[in-house]
MOPAC internal coordinates of N, CA, C and O (Angstrom, degrees):
PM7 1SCF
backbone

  N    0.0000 0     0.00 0     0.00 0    0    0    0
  C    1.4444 1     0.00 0     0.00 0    1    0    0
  C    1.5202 1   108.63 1     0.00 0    2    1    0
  O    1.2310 1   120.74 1   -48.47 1    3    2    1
  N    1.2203 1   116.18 1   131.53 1    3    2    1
  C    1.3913 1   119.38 1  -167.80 1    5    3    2
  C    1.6604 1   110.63 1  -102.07 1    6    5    3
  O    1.2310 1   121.29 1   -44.15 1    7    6    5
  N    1.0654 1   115.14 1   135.85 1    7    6    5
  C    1.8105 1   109.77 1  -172.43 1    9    7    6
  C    1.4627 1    80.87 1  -131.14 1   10    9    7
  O    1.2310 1   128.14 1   -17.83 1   11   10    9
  N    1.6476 1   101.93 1   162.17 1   11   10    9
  C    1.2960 1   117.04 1  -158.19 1   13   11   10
  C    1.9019 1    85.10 1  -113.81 1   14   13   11
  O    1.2310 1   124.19 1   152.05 1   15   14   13
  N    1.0238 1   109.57 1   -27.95 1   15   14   13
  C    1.6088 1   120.17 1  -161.99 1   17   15   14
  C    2.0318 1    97.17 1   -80.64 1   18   17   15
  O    1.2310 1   129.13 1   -26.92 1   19   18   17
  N    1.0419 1   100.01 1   153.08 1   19   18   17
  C    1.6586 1   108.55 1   175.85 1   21   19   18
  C    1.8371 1   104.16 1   -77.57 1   22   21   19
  O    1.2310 1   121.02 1   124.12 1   23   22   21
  N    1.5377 1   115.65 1   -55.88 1   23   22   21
  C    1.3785 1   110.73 1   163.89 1   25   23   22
  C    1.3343 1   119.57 1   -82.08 1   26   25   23
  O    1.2310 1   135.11 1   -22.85 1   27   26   25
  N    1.6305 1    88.36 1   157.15 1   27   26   25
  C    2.0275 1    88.69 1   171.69 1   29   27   26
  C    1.7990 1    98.16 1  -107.39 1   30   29   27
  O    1.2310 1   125.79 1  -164.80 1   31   30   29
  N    1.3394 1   106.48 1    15.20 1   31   30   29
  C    1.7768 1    86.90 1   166.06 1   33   31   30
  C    1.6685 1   126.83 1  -106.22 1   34   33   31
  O    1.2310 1   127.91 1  -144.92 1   35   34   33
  N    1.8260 1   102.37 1    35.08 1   35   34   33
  C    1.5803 1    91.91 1  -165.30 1   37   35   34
  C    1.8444 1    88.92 1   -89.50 1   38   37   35
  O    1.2310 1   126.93 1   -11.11 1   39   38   37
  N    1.0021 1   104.27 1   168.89 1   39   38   37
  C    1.4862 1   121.56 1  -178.42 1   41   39   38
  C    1.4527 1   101.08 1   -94.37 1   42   41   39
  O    1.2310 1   121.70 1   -25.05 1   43   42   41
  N    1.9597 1   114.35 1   154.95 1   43   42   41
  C    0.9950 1   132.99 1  -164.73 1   45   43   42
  C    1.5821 1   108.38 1   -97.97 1   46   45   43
  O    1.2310 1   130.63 1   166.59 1   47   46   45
  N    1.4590 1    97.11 1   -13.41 1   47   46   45
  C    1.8616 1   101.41 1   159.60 1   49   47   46
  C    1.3705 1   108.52 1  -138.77 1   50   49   47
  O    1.2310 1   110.40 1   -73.98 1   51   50   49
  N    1.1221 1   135.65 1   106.02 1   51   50   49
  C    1.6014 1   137.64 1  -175.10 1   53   51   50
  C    1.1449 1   118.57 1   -46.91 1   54   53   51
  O    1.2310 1   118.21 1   158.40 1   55   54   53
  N    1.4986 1   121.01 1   -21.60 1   55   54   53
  C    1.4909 1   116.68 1   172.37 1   57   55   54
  C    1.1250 1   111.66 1   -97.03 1   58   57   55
  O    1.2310 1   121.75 1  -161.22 1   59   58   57
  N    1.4326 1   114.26 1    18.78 1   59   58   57
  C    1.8252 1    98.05 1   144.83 1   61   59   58
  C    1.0787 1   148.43 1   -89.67 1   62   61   59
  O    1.2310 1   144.81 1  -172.35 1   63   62   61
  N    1.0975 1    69.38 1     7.65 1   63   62   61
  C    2.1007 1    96.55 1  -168.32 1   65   63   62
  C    1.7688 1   103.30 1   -56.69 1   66   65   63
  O    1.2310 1   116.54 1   145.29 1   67   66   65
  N    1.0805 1   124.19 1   -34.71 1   67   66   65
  C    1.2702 1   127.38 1  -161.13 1   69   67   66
  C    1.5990 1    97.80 1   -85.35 1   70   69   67
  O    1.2310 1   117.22 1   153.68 1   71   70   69
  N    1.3737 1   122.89 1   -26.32 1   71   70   69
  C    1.7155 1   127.81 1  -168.03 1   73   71   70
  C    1.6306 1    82.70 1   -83.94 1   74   73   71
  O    1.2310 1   121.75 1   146.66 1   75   74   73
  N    1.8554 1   114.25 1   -33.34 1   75   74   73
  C    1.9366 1    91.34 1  -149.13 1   77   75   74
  C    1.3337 1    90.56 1   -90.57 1   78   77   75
  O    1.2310 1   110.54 1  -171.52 1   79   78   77
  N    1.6533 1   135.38 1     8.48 1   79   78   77
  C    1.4774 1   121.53 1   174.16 1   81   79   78
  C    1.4707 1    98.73 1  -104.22 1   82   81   79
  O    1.2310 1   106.47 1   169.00 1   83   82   81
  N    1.3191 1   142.75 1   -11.00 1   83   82   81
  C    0.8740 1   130.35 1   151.89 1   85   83   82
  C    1.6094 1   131.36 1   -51.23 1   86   85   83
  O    1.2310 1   129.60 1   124.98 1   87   86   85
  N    1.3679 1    99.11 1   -55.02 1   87   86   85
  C    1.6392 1   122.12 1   170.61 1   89   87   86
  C    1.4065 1   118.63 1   -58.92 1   90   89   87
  O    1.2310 1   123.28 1   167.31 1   91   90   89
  N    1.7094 1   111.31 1   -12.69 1   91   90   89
  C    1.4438 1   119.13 1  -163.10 1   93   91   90
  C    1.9167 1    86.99 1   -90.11 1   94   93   91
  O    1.2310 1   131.46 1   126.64 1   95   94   93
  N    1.3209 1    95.49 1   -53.36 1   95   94   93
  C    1.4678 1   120.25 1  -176.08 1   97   95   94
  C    1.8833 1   116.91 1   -59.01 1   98   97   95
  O    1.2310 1   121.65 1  -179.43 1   99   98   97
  N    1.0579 1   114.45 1     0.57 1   99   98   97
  C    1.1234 1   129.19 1   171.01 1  101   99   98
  C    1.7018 1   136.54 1  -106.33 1  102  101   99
  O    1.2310 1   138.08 1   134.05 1  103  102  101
  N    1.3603 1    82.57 1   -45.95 1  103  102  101
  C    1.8793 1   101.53 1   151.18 1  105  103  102
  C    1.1914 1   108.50 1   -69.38 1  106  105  103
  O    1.2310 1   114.90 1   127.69 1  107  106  105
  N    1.3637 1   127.27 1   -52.31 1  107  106  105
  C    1.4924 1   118.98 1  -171.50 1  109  107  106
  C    1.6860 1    99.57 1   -49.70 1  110  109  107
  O    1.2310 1   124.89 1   108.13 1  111  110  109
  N    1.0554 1   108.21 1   -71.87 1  111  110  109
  C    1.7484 1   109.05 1  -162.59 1  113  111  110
  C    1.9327 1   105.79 1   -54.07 1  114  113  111
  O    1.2310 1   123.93 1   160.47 1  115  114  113
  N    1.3158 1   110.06 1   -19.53 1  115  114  113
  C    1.7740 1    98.91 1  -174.84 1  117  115  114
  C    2.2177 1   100.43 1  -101.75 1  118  117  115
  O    1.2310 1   130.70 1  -156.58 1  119  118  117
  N    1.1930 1    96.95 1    23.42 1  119  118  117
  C    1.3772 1    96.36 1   147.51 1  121  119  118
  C    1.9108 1    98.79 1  -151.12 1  122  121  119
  O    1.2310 1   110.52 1  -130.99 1  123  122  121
  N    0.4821 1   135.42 1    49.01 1  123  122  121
  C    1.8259 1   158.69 1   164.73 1  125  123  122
  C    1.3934 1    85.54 1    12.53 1  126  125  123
  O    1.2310 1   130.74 1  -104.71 1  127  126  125
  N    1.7467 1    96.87 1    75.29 1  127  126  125
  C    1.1677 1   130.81 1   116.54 1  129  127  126
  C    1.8073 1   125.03 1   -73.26 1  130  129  127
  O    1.2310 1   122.58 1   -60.88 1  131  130  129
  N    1.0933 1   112.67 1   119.12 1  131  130  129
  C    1.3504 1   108.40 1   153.43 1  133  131  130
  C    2.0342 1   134.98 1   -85.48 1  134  133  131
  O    1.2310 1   121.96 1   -70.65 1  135  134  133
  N    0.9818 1   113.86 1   109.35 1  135  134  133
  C    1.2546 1   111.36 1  -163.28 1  137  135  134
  C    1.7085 1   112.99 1  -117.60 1  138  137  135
  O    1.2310 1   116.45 1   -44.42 1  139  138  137
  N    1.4595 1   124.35 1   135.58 1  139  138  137
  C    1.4200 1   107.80 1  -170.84 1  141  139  138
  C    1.4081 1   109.13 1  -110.75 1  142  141  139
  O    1.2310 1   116.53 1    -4.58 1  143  142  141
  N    0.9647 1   124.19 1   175.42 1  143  142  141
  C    1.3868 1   137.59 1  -159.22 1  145  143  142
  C    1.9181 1    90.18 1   -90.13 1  146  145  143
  O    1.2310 1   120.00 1   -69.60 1  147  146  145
  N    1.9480 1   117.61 1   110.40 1  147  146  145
  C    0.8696 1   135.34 1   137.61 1  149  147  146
  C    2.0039 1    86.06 1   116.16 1  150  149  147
  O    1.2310 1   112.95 1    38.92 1  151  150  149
  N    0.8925 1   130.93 1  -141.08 1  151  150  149
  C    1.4684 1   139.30 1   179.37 1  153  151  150
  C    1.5123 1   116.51 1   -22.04 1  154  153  151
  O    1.2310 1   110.34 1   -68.69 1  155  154  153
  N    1.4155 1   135.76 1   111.31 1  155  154  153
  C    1.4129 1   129.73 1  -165.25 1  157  155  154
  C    1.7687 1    97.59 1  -142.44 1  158  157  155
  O    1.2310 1   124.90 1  -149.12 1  159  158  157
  N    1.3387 1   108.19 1    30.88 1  159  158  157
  C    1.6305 1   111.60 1  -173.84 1  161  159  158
  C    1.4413 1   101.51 1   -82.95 1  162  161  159
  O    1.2310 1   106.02 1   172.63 1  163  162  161
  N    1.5431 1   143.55 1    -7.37 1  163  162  161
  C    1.0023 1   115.23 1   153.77 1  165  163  162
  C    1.9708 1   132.50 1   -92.44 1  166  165  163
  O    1.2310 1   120.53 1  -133.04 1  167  166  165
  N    1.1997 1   116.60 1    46.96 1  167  166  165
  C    1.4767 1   146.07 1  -162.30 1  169  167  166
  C    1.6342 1    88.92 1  -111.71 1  170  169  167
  O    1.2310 1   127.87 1   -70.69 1  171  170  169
  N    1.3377 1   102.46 1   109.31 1  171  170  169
  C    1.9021 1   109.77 1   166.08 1  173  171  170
  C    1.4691 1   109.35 1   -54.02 1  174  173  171
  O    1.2310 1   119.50 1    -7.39 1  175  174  173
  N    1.3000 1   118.56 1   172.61 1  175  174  173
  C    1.2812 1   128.24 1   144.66 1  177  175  174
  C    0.9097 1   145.71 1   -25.03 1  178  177  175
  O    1.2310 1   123.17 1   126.08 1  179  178  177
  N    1.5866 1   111.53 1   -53.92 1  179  178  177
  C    1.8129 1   120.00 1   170.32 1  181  179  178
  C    1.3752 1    95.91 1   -59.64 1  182  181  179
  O    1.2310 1   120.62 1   115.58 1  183  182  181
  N    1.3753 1   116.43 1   -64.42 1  183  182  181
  C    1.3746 1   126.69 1  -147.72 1  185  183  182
  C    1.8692 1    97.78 1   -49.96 1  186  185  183
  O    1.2310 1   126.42 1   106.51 1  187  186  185
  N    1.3961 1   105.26 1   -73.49 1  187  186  185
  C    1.6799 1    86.93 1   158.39 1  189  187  186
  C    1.1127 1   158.90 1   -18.02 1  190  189  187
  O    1.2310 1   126.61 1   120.50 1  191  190  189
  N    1.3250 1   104.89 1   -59.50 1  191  190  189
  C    1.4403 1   125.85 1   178.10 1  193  191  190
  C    1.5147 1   110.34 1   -68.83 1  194  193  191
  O    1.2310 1   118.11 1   132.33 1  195  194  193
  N    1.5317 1   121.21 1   -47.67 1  195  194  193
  C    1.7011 1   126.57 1   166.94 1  197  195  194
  C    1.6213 1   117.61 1   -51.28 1  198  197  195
  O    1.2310 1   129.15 1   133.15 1  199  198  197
  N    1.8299 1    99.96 1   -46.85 1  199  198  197
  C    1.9462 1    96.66 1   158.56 1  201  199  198
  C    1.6872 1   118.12 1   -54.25 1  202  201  199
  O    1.2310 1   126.53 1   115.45 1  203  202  201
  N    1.2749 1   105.05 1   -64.55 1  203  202  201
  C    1.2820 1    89.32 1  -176.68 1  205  203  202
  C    1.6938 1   150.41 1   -85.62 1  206  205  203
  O    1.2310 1   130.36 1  -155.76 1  207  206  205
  N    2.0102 1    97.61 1    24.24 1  207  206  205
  C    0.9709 1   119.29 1  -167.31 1  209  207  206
  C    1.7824 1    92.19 1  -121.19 1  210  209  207
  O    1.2310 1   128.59 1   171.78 1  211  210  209
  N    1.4460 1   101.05 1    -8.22 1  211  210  209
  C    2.0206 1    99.75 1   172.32 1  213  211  210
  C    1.4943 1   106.02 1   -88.80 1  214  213  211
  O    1.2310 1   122.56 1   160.67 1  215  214  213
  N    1.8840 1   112.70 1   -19.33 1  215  214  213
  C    1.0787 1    97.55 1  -169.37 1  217  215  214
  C    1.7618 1   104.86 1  -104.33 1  218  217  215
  O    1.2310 1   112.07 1   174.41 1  219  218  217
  N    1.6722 1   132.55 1    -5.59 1  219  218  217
  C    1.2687 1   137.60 1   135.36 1  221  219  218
  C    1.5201 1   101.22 1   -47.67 1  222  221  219
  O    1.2310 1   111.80 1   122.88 1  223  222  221
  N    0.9826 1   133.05 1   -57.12 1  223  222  221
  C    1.5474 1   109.11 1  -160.09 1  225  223  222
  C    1.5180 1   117.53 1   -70.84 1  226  225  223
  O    1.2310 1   119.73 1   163.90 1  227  226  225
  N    1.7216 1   118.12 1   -16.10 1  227  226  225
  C    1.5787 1   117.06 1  -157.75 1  229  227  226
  C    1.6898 1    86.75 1   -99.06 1  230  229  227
  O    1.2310 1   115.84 1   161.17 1  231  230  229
  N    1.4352 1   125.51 1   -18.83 1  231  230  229
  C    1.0226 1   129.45 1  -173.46 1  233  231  230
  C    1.7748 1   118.21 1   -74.09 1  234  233  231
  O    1.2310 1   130.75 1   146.26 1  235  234  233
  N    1.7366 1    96.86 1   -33.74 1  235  234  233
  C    1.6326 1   108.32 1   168.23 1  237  235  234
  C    1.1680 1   107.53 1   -71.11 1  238  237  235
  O    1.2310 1   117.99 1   134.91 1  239  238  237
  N    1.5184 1   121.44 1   -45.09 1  239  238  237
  C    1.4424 1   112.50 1  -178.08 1  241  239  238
  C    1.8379 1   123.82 1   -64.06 1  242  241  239
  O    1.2310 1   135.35 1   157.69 1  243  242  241
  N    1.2098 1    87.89 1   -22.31 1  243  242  241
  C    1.7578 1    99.07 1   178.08 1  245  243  242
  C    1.8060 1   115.90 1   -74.57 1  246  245  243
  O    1.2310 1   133.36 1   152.81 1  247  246  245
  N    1.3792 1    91.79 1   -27.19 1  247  246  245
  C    1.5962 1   103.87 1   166.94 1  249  247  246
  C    0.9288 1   119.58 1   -82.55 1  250  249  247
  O    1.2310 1   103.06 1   144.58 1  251  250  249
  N    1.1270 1   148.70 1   -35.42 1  251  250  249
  C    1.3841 1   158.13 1   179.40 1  253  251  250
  C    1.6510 1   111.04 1   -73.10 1  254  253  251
  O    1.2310 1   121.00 1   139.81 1  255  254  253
  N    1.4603 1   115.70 1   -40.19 1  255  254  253
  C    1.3044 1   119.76 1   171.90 1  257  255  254
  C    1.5650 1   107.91 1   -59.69 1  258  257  255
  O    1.2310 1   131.60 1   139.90 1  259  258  257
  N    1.1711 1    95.22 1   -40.10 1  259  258  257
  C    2.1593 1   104.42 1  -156.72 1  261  259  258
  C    1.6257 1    88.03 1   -77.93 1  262  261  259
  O    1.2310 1   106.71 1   123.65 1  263  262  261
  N    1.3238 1   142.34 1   -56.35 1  263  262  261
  C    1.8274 1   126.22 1   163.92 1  265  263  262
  C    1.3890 1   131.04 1   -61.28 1  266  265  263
  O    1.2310 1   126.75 1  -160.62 1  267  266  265
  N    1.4106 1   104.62 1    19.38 1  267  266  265
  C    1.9115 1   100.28 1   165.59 1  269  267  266
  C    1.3445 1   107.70 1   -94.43 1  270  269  267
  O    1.2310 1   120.10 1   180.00 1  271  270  269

């Protein structure tokens, strides 16, 4: 798959950026992650991977609610 962009994390509307650091910031704290506002490159693996696998999981559940 070819991307024209250097990252694959820019967003498909730029003004979401402010909802998806919120949403980032919310998973982090409901598996107690601590995460700071802008640079978070010293965060291991787990610690990552548990953020961004709280915020895949609230996202299935949000889909699943919105087709009943």
């Amino acid at each position: 798959m070819a991307n024209s962009n250097s990252s694959s994390n820019n967003l498909v509307v730029p003004q979401a950026r402010e909802a998806m650091d919120r949403f980032k910031m919310e998973a982090a704290n409901e598996v107690g992650v601590n995460l700071k506002q802008g640079y978070n490159g010293d965060l291991t693996s787990r610690e990552a991977g548990s953020v961004g696998g709280q915020m895949v999981k609230k996202m299935i559940q949000a889909y699943e609610e919105s087709i009943k």
